[in-house]
C-alpha positions in Angstrom: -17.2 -19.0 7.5 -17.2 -21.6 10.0 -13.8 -23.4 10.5 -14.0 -27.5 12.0 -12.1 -28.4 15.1 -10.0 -30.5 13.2 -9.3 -27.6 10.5 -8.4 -25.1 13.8 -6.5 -28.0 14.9 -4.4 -28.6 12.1 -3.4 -24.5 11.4 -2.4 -24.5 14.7 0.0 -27.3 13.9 1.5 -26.0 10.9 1.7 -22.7 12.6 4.0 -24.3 15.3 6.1 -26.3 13.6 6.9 -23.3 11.0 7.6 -21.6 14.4 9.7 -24.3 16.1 11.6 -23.9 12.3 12.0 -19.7 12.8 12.9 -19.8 16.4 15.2 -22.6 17.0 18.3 -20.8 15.0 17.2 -18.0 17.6 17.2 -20.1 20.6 20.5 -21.7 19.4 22.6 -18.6 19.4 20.7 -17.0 22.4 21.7 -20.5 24.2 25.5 -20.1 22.9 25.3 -16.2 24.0 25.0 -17.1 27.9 27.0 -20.3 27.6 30.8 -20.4 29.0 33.6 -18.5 26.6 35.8 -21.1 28.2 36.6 -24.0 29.8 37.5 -22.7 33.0 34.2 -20.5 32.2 32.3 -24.0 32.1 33.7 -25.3 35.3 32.2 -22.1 37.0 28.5 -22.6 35.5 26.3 -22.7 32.3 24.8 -19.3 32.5 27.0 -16.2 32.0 25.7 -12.9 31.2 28.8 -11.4 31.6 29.7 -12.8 28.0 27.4 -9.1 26.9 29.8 -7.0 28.6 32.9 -8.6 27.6 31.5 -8.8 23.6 30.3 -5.1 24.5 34.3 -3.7 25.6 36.3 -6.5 23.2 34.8 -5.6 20.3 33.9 -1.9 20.4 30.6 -2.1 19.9 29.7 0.9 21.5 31.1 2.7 18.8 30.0 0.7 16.1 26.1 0.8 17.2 26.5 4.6 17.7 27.9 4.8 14.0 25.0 2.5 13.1 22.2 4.8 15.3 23.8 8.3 13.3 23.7 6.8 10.0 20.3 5.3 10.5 18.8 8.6 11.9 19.9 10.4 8.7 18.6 7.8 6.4 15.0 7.4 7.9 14.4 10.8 8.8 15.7 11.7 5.0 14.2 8.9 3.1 10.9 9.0 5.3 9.9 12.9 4.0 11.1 12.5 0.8 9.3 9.3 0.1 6.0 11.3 1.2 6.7 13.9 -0.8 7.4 12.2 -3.6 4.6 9.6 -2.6 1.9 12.4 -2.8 3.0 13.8 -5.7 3.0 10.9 -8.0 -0.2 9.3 -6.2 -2.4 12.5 -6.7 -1.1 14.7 -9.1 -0.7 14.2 -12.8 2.2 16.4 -14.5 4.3 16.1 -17.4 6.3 13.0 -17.6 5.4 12.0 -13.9 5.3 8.3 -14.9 8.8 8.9 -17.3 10.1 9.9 -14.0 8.3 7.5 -11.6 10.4 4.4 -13.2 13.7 6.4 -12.7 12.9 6.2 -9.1 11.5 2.4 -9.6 15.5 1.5 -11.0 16.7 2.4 -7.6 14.5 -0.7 -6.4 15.9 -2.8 -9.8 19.2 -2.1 -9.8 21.5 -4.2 -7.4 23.9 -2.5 -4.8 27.1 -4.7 -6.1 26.6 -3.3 -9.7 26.7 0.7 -8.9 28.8 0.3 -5.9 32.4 0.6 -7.7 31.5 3.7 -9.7 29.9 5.3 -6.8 33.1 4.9 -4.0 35.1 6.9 -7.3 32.0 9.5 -6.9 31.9 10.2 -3.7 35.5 10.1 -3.3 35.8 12.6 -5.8 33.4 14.7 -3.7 35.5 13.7 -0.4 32.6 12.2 1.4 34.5 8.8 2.2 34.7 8.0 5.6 32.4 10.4 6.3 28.3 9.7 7.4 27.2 11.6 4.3 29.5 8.7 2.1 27.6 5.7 4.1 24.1 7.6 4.0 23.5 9.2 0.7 23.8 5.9 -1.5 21.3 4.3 1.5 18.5 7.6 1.0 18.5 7.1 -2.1 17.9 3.6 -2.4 15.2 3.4 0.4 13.7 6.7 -1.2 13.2 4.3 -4.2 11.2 1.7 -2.2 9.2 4.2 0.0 8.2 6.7 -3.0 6.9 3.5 -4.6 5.1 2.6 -1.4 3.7 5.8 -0.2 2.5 6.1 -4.1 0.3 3.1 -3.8 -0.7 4.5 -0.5 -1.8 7.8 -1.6 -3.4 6.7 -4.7 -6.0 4.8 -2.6 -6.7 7.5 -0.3 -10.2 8.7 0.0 -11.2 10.7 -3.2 -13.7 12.6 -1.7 -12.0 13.7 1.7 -9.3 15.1 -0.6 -12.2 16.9 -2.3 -13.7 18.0 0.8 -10.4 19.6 1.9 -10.2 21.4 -1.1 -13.6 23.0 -1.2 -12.7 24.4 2.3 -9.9 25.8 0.7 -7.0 23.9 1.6 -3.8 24.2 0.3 -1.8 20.7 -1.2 0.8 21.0 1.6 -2.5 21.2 4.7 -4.2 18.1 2.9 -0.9 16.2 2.6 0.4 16.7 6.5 -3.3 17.5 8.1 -5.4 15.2 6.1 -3.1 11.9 4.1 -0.5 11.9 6.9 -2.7 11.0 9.9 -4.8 8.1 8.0 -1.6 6.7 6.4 0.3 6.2 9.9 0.5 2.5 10.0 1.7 2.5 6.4 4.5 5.4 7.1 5.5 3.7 10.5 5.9 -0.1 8.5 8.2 1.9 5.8 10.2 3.9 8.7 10.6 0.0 10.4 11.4 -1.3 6.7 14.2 1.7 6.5 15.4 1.3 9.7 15.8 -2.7 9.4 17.6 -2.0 5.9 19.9 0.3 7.0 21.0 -1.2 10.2 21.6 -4.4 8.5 23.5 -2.9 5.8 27.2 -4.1 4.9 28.6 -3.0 1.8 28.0 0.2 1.8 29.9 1.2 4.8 32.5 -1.7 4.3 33.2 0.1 0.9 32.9 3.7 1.8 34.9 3.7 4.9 37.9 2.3 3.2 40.0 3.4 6.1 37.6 1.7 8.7 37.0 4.9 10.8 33.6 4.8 9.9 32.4 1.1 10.9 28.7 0.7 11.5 27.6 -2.8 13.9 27.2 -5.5 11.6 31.0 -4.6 9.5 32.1 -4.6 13.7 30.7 -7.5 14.2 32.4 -8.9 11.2 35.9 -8.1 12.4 35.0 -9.7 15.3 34.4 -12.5 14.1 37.8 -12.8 12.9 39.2 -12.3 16.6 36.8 -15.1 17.9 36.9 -17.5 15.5 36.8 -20.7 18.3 34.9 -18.5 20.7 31.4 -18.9 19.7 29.8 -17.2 22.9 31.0 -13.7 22.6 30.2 -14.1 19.0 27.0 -15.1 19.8 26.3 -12.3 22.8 28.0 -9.4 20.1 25.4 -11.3 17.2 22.6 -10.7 19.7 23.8 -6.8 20.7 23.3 -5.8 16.8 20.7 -7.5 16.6 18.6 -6.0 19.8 17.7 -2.8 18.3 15.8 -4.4 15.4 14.0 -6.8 17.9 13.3 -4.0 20.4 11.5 -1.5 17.1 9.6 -4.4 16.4 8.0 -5.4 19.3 6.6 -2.0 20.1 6.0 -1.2 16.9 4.9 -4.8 15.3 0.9 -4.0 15.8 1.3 -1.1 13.1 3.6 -2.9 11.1 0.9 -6.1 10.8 -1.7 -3.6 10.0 0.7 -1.4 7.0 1.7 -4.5 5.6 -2.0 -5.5 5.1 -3.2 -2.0 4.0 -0.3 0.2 3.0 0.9 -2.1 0.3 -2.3 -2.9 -1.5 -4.4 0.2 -1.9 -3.2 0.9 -6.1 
């Protein structure tokens, strides 16, 4: 399909200004990041990195991103191999009541946070896992095993029919043709739901604001909330502790964004 100067011309256009629209709010609180705290701040010069280490100490964040980088260890590592597990077993076997039990996994997708969350704090409190990682993880597993058993599902059920066959004829066992066979080919899928997991759960706020009740077990963005109380007027270590939760998230991205692009377009549309 040929495409006319003009046509190239004008997606080019659109693409910029929907860019110019994305970007700007970034550029905005980057701008306020290395902009003077103070007035006296000011009278010394516009650029000031220090704001970074001075968010950093202030507002604790070094404890707060290490709570964040536990928690989200726990939950991708968990939710990743249970979501291919489950993935492969409801995308290429068929067993009694698999699709009963397929939708029970679908309501953790349906079913908002806010309308379990009460219940649950009285659960896990009754178990003692408040204020513990196990109390901000468990109720994050579960709900990103929902999304990626639905995802690896569609995945699988795409998957080459007769290089499954093949595998078997040679005599290999489910467990070889999942991890030596499925595993390899579906790596940009399994690498955008491990991004997807990671983005979730580093983002997340309720969760820990509501299991932690005594706030010994605050994860970046509830820090960064608290903060925000304490800097109310300041905007620029606001800004430079916005851009420190933030970084992580960036920095997966960009080294991961190729196979992320490339699940997105396959891993998703294979059923």
């Amino acid at each position: 399909m040929n495409v006319s100067t003009s046509e190239r011309a004008m997606n080019y256009a659109i693409l910029a200004v929907f860019s110019l629209i994305v970007l700007w709010p970034l550029g905005t609180v980057l701008a306020k990041a290395f902009g003077p705290a103070s007035v006296a701040a000011g009278r010394e010069g516009a650029f000031h990195p220090e704001n970074f280490a001075a968010a950093w100490v202030e507002g604790r964040f070094s404890q707060y991103m290490l709570t964040s980088a536990i928690v989200a260890v726990v939950v991708v590592c968990t939710a990743t191999i249970v979501s291919i597990l489950a993935g492969y077993a409801f995308g290429t076997m068929r067993f009694r009541g698999s699709t009963v039990l397929f939708y029970v996994f679908l309501l953790g997708i349906m079913v908002p946070t806010e309308a379990i969350i009460i219940p649950l704090f009285f659960d896990l409190r009754a178990a003692g896992l408040t204020d513990t990682v196990w109390g901000v993880a468990l109720p994050q597993i579960a709900q990103s095993t929902a999304f990626g058993t639905y995802w690896m599902r569609a995945y699988f059920r795409g998957a080459n029919v007769s290089m499954i066959e093949a595998a078997r004829i040679d005599g290999a066992t489910p467990r070889r043709i999942l991890w030596q066979v499925l595993v390899p080919t579906a790596r940009p899928a399994i690498l955008t739901m491990v991004i997807l997991f990671f983005m979730w759960t580093w983002n997340e706020f309720l969760i820990p604001l509501v299991m932690s009740p005594s706030g010994s077990f605050r994860t970046a963005p509830l820090g960064l909330a608290f903060f925000q109380g304490q800097y109310t007027q300041g905007t620029a270590l606001l800004a430079a502790g916005a851009v420190l939760v933030a970084l992580p998230i960036v920095v997966l991205y960009f080294f991961l964004q190729r196979h992320f692009i490339r699940g997105m377009l396959e891993g998703a549309v294979k059923e």
